[in-house]
Backbone as a ProteinNet text record, in pm:
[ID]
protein_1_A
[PRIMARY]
XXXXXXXXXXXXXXXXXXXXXXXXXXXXXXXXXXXXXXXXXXXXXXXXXXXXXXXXXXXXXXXXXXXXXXXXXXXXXXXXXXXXXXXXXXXX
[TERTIARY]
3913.4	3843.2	3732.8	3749.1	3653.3	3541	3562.5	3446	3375.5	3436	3389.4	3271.7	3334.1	3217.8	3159	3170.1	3063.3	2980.3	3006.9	2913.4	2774	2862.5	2782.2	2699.3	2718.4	2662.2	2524.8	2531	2464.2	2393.9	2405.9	2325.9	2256.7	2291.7	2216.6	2108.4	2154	2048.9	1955.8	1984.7	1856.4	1769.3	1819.8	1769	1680.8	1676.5	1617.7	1493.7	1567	1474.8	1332.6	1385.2	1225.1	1152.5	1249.2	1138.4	1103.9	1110.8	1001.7	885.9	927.8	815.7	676.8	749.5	690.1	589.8	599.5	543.2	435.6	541.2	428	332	292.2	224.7	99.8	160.7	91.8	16	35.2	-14.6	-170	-76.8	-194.3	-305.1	-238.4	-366.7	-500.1	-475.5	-551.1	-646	-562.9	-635.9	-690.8	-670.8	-739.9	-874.6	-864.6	-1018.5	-1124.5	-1021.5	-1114.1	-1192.1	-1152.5	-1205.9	-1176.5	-1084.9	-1008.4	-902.9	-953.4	-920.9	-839.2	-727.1	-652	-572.6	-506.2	-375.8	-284	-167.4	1.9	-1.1	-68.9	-6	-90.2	-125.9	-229	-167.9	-55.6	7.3	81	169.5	247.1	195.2	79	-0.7	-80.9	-64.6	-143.2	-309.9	-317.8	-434.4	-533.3	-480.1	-540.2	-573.7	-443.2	-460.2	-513.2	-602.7	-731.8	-849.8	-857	-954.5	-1006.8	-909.4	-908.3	-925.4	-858.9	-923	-1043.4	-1081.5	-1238	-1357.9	-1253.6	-1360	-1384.8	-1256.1	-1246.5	-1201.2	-1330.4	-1292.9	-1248.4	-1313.6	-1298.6	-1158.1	-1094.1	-964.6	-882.3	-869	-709.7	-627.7	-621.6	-491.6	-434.3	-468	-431.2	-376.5	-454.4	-402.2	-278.6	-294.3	-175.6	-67.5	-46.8	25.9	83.7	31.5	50.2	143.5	132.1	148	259.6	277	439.8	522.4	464	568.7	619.6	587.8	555.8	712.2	630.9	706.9	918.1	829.9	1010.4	1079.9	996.8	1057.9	1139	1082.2	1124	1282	1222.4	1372.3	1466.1	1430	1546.8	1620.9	1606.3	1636	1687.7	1642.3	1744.1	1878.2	1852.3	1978.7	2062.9	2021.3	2087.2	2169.3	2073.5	2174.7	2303.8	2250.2	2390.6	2471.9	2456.3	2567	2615.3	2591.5	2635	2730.2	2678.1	2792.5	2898.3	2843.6	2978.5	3103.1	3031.6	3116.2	3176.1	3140.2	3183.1	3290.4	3260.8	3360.3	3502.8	3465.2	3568.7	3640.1	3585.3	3677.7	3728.2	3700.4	3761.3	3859.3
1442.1	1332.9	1385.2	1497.5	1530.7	1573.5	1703.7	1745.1	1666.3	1531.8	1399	1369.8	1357.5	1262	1367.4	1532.9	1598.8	1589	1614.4	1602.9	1480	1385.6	1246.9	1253.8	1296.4	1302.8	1452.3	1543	1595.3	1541.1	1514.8	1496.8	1346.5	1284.4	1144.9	1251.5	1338.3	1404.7	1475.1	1532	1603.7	1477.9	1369.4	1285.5	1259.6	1186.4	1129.5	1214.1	1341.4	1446.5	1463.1	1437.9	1445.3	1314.2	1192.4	1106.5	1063.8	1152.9	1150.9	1247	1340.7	1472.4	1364.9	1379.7	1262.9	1166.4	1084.8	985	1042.6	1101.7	1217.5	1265.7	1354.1	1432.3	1284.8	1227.5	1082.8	1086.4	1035.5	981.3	1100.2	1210.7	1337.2	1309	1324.1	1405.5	1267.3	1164.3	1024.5	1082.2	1148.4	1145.5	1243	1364.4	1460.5	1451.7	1361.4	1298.4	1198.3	1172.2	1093.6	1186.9	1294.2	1384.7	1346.2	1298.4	1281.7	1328.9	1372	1548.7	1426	1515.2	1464.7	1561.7	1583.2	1676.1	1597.3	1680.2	1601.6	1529.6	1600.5	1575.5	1378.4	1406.2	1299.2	1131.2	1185.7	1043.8	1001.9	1082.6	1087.2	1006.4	1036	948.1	817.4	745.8	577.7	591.1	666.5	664.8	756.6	859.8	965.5	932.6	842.1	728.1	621.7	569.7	459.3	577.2	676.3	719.7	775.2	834.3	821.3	718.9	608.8	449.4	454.7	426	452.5	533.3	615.8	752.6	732.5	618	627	480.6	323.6	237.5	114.4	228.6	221.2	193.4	338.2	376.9	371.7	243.3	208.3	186.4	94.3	81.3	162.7	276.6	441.3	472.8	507.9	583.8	530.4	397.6	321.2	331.7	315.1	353.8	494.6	583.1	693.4	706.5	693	706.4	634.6	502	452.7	519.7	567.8	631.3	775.1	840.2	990.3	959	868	794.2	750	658.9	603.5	732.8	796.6	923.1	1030.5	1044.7	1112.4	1070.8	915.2	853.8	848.6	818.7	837.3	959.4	1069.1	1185.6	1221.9	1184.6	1172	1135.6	989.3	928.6	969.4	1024.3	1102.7	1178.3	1295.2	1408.7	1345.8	1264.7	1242.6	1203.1	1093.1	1003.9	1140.4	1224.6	1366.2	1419.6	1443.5	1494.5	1420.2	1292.9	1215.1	1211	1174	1203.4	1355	1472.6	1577.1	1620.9	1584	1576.5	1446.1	1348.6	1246.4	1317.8	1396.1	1435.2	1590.2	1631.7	1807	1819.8
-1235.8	-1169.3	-1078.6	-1019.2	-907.6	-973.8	-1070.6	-1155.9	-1241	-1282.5	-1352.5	-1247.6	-1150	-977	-970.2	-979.1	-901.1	-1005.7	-1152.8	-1254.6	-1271.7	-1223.3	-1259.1	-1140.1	-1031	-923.8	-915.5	-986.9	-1007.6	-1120.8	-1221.9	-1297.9	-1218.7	-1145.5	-1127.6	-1010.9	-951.3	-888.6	-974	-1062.2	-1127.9	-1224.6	-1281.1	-1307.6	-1193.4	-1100	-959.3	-976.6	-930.9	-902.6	-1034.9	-1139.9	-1236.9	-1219.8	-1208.2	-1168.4	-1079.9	-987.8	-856.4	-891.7	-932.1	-993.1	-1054.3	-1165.6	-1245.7	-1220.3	-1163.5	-1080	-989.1	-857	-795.8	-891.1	-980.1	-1044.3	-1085.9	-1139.6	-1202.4	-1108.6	-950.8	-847.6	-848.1	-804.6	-749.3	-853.7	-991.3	-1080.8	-1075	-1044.3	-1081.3	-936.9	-812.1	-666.5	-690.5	-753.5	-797.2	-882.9	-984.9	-1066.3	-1034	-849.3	-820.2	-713	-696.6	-578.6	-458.1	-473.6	-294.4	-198.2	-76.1	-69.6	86.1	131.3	301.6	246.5	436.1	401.5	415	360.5	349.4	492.1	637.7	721.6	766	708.5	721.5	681.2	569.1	544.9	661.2	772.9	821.4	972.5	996.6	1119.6	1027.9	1141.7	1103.1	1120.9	1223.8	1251.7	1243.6	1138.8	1066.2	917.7	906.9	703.4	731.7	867.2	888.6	860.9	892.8	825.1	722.1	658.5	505.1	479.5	466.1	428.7	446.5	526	560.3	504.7	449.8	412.8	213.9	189.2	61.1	41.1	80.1	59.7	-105.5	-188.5	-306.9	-392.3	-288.9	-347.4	-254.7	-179.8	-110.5	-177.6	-288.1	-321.4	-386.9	-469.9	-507.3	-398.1	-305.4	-153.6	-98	-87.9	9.8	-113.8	-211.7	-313.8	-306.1	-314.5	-288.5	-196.4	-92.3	67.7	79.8	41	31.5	-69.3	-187	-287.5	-200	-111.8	-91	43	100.9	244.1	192.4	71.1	36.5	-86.5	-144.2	-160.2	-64.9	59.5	96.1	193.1	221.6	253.4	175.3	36.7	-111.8	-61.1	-61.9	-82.7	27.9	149.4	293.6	275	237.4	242.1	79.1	-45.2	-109.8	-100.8	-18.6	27.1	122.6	197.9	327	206.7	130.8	45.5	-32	-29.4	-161.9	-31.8	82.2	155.3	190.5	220.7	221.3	156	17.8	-78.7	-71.2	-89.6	-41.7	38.2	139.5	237	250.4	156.1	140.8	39.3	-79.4	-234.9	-165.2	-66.5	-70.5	-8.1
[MASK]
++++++++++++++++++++++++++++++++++++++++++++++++++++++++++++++++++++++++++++++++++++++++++++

């Protein structure tokens, strides 16, 4: 039973894990052909991604797209890992 749950539980993680890749990669290469350059740190402030907006009024909804996929990705995977330890620590 346990190696059944750790199995399914890994594989639902490496699943997850390509399609975020996936997607991500999608996102970049489209921001990449459009020549639109910010750093990572840049999604993370509001008022550093008003000026990118600004700088690239063409391509908000790419950007703001981007920027929520990157944002609720990285919460996915927060709260992943805890639910993997949980479980963890409830089956050992």
């Amino acid at each position: 039973m346990k190696i059944a749950l750790l199995l399914a539980i890994f594989s639902v993680f490496i699943l997850f894990n390509l399609y975020i890749r996936i997607k991500t990669l999608r996102f970049y290469r489209e921001l990449v052909q459009k020549k639109i350059q910010f750093n990572f740190k840049d999604l993370f402030s509001k008022e550093k991604w008003e000026v990118i907006l600004k700088r690239y009024p063409a391509e908000n909804d790419i950007l703001n797209r981007f920027r929520v996929h990157i944002l609720n990705t990285g919460a996915l995977f927060l709260s992943t890992i805890l639910f993997v330890l949980f479980l963890l620590f409830i089956f050992s």
